[in-house]
C-alpha positions in Angstrom: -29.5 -69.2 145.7 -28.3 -72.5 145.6 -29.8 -73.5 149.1 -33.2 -72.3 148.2 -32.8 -74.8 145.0 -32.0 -77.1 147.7 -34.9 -76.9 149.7 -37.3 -76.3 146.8 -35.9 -79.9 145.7 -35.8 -81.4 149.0 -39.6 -80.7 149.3 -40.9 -81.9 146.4 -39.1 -85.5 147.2 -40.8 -85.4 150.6 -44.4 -84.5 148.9 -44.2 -87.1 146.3 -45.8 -90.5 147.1 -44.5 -93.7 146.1 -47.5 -95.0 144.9 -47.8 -94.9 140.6 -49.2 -92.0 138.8 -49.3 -91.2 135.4 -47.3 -88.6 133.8 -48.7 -85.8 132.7 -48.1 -82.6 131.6 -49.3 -78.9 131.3 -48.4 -75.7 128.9 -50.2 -72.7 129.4 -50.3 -68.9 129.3 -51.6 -66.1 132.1 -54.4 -64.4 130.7 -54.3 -61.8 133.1 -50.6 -60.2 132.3 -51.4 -60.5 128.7 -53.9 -57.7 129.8 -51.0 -56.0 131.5 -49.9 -53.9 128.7 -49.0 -57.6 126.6 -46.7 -59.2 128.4 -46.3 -62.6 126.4 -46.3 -65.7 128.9 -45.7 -69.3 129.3 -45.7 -71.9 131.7 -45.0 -75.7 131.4 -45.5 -77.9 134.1 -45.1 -81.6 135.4 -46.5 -84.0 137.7 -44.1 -85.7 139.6 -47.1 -87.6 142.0 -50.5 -88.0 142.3 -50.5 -84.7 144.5 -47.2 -82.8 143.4 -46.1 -81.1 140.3 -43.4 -78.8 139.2 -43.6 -75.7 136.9 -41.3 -73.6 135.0 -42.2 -70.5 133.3 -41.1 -67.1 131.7 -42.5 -63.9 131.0 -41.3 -61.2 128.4 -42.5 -57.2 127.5 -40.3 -55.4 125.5 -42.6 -52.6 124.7 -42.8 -49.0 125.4 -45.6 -47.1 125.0 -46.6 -43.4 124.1 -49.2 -40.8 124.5 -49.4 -36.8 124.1 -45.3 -36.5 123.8 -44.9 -38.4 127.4 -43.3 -42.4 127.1 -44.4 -45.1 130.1 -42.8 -48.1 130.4 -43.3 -51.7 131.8 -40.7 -53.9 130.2 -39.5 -56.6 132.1 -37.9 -60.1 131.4 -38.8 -63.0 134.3 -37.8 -66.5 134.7 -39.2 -68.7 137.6 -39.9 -72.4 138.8 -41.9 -73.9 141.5 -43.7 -76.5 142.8 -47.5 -76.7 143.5 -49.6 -79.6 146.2 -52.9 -80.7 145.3 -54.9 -82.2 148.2 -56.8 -84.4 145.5 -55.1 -84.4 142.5 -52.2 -82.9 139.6 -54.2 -80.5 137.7 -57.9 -80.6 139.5 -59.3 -78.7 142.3 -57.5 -76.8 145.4 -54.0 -75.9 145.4 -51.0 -74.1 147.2 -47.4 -73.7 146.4 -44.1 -71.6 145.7 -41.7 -70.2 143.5 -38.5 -68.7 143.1 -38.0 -66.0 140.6 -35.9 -63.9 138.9 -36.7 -60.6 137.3 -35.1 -57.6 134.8 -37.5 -54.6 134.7 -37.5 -51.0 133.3 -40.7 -49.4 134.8 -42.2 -45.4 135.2 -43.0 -42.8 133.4 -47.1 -43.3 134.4 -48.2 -41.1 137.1 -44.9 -39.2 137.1 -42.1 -39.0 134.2 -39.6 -40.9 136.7 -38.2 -44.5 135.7 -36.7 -46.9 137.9 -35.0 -50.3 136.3 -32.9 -52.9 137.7 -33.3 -56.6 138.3 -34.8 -58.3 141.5 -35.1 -61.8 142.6 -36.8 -63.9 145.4 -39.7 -66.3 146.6 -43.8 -66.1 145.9 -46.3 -68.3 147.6 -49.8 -69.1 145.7 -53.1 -70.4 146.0 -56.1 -71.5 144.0 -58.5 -73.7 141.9 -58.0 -75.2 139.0 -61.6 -75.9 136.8 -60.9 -78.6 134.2 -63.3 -77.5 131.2 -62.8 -81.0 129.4 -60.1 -83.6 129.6 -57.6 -81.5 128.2 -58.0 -78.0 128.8 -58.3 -76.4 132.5 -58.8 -72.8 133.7 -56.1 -72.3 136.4 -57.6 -69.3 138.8 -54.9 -68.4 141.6 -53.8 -65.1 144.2 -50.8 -64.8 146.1 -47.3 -62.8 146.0 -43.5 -62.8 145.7 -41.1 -61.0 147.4 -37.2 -60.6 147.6 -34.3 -58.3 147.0 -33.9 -55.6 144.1 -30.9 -53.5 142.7 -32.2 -50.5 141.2 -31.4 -47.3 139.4 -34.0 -44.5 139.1 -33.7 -41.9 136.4 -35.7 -38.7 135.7 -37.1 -39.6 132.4 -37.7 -42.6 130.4 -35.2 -41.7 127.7 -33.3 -38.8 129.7 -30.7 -41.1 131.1 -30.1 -38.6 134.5 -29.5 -40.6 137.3 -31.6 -39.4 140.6 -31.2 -42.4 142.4 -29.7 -46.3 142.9 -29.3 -48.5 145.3 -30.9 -51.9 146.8 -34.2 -52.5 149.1 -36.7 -55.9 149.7 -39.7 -55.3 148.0 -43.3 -57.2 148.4 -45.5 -57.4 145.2 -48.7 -58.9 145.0 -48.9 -61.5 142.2 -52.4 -63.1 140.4 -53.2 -65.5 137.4 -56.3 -66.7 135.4 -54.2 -68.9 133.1 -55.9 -71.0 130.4 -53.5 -74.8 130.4 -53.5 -77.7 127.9 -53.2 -80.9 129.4 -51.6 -84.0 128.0 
C-alpha cells in the first residue's frame, strides 16, 4: 500500500508544471450512485497545476431494504484518492486519471437470497469531460473501472448468519459518474 502511495505521489510531482496557477478547489457529489439505492457521496478536490489535480472522496450506504418478506442489501463504506490530468486545464474539458480505494461491503439477497460481505481494496483508472455550466458550477461526466483484491464471506441469507463460503479472489468492477461540482 505504501508503494502505490508512492507512486501515486511521485506522479503528480512529475505532472505538475512550474509555471503559476491559481488555487482552486472543487466539492461535489455523484449523482449517479445516489440513484444506486442512496448511496450518499462526496468528493473534494485540488489543483495542484494548471493541468493536475488531486481528489479525495468517500461514499456511505447503510441501508437495507425490503419487499414481500425477502431483505436485499447494498451497504458499503468507501474511501479513495486520486489524481486526474487535464490536457487544457483543472476543471474544464477532457480528462484521465486514477485512484486507489478502499471498500467494506455487505451485498445479496437480489436475484437469490445469498449475501456476500467483506472488504476489498485496489486501483481504478477514469476518463471524461467536465462541462462548466457557469464559473462556479461544472457537470463532471466520466467512465472507467477499479479493480483489486477482496476478502469475503458469503452467507445463505441476509440475516441467517450460515456461512456457505469465504475466502479471497481479484475482482474487476466497472465504475461511472455524472457528478454535479462547485468550484471555488
Amino acid at each position: 500500500m505504501r508503494r502505490a502511495i508512492g507512486l501515486v505521489v511521485l506522479a503528480v510531482l512529475l505532472l505538475a508544471e512550474t509555471e503559476g496557477f491559481g488555487q482552486r478547489f472543487t466539492v461535489g457529489t455523484n449523482v449517479v450512485d445516489i440513484l444506486t439505492l442512496g448511496t450518499v457521496n462526496i468528493e473534494g478536490g485540488a489543483s495542484v497545476a494548471r493541468k493536475v489535480t488531486v481528489l479525495a472522496g468517500g461514499e456511505l450506504n447503510p441501508l437495507s431494504f425490503s419487499s414481500d418478506g425477502s431483505a436485499f442489501r447494498a451497504r458499503q463504506m468507501s474511501l479513495w484518492g486520486g489524481a486526474r490530468y487535464w490536457p487544457w486545464h483543472a476543471y474544464s474539458g477532457w480528462w484521465t486519471g486514477g485512484t486507489l480505494r478502499w471498500t467494506v461491503y455487505n451485498n445479496g439477497g437480489f436475484s437469490d437470497p445469498s449475501t456476500e460481505e467483506g472488504f476489498a481494496y485496489g486501483a481504478g483508472i477514469y476518463a471524461g469531460y467536465s462541462v462548466m455550466l457557469t464559473d462556479r458550477w461544472n457537470i463532471d461526466i466520466g467512465a472507467g473501472g477499479w479493480g483489486g483484491w477482496k476478502t469475503y464471506t458469503v452467507y445463505a441469507c441476509p440475516t441467517c448468519g450460515r456461512i456457505t463460503g469465504e475466502g479471497g479472489k481479484t475482482f474487476l468492477l466497472p465504475d461511472a459518474r455524472v457528478a454535479v461540482q462547485y468550484v471555488f
